[in-house]
C-alpha positions as CSV (number, residue, x, y, z in Angstrom):
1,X,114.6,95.8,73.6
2,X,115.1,99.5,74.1
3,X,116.9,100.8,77.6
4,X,115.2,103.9,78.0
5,X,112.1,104.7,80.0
6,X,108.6,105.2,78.7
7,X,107.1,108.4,80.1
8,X,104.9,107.7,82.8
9,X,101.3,108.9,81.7
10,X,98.8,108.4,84.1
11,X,96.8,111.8,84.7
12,X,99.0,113.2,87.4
13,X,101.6,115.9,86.7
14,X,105.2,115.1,86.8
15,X,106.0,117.3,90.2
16,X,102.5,116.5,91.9
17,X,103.8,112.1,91.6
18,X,106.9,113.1,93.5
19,X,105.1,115.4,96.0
20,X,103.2,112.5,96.4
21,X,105.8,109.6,96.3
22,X,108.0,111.5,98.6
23,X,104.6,112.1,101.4
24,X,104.1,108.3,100.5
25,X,108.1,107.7,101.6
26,X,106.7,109.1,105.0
27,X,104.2,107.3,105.5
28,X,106.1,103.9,104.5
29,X,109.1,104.7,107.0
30,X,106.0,105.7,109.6
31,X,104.3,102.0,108.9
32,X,107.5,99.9,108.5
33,X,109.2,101.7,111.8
34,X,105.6,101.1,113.8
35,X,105.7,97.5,112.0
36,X,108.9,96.9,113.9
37,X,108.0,98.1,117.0
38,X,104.9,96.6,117.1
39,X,107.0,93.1,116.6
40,X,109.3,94.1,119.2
41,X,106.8,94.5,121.7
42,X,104.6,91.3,120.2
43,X,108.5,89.0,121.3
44,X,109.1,90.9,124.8
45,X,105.3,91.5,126.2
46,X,105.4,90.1,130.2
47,X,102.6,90.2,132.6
48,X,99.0,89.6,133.2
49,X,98.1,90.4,129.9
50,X,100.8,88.5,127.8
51,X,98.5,86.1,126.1
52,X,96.1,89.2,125.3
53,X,98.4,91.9,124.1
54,X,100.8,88.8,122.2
55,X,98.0,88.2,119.9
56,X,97.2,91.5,119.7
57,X,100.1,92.5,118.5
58,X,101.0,89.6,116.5
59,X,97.7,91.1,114.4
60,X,98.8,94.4,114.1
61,X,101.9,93.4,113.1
62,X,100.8,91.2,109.9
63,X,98.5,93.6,109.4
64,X,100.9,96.1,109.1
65,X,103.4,94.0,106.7
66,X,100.8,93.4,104.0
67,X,100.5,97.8,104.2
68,X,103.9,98.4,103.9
69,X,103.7,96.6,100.7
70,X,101.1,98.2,99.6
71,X,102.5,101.3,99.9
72,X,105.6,100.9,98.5
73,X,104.0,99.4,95.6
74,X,101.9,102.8,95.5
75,X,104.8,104.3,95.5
76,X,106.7,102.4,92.5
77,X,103.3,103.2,90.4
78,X,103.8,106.9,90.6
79,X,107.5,106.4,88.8
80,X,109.6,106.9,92.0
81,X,111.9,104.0,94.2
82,X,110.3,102.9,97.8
83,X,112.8,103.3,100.1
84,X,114.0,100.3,101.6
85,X,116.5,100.6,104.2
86,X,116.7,101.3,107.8
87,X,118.8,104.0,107.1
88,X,116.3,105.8,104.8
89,X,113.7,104.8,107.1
90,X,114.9,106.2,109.6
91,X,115.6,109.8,108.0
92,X,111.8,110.1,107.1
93,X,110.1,108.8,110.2
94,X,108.6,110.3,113.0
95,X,108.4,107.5,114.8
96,X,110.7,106.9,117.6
97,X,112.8,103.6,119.0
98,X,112.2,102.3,122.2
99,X,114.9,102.6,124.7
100,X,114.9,98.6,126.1
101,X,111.7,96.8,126.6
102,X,108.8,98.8,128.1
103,X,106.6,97.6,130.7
104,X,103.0,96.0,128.7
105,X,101.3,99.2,129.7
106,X,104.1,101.7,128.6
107,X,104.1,99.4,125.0
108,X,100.5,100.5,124.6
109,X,101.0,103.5,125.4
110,X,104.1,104.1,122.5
111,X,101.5,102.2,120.3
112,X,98.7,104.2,120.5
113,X,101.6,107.1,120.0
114,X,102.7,105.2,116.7
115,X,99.4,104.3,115.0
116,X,98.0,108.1,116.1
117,X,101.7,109.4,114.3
118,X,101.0,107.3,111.3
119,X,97.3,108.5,110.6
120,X,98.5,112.4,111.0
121,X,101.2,111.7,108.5
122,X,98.8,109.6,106.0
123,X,96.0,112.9,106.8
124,X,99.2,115.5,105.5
125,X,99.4,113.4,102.4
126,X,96.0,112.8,101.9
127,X,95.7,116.1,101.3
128,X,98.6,116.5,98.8
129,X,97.2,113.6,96.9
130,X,93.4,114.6,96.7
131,X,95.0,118.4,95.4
132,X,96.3,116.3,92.2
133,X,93.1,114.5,91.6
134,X,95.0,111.1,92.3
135,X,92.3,108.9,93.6
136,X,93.9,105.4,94.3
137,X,96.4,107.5,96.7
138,X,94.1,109.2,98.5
139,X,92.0,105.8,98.6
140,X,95.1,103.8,99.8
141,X,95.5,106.7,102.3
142,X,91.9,106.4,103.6
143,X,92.3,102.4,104.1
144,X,95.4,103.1,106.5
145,X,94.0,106.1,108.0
146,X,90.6,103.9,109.3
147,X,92.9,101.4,110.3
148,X,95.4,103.2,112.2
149,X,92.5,105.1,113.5
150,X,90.4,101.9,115.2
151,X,94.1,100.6,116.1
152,X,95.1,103.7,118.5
153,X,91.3,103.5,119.8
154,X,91.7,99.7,120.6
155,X,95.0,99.9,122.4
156,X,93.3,102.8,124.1
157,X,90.6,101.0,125.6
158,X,93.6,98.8,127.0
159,X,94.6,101.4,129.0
160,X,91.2,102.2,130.7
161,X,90.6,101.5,134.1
């Protein structure tokens, strides 16, 4: 069995599949780091609203797990490695840690934050993607993006009075 490689030769240029895996690293740190939060916040959630917001979040969470997977797949496809630790996710992220536990309405409000964060960062790629003709990216991108979208517009109608 031989060691070496077999060209990748899917219709996508060699630079335009890392352009792409590398905006696709971005959007994985975004998801896995919001993923993480979101779990946080499903454990330490106190108040009126516990039962409410702990399923809630327990959704987004899952929800987010199965993407995450997805994307790093996506990302394997297009010949590149998924980052995979917190250190790398970290470095590419935009999205920020809490400091302690917020309040329930302060954890929608860094929600909302994340999932809006997520769908610019999917949007940048989007476009990088749908430049290079690659169609199940910029469909995978789509999928998050109408998630994350109804997400941040959900937790927003939390926050109404």
């Amino acid at each position: 069995m031989s060691t070496e490689l077999h060209p990748i030769d899917i219709g996508i240029p060699e630079p335009d599949r890392i352009a792409i895996a590398d905006g696709l690293s971005r959007v994985l740190a975004d998801t896995y780091t919001l993923y993480l939060k979101t779990h946080n916040y499903h454990w330490n959630v106190t108040g009126p609203m516990f039962n409410t917001l702990h399923l809630m979040f327990e959704t987004q969470y899952n929800e987010l797990w199965i993407a995450v997977d997805l994307i790093a797949e996506r990302i394997r496809s297009l010949g590149r490695p998924a980052p995979g630790t917190y250190s790398q996710f970290a470095a590419l992220t935009i999205i920020a840690e809490p400091d302690g536990v917020p309040t329930a309405e302060a954890m929608l409000v860094d929600l909302v934050n994340g999932n809006e964060a997520v769908a610019k960062t999917a949007r940048e790629v989007f476009q990088i993607a749908d430049d290079a003709s690659d169609q199940a990216t910029a469909d995978l991108l789509t999928q998050r993006l109408q998630v994350h979208e109804k997400v941040a517009w959900m937790l927003r109608s939390m926050l109404e009075q």
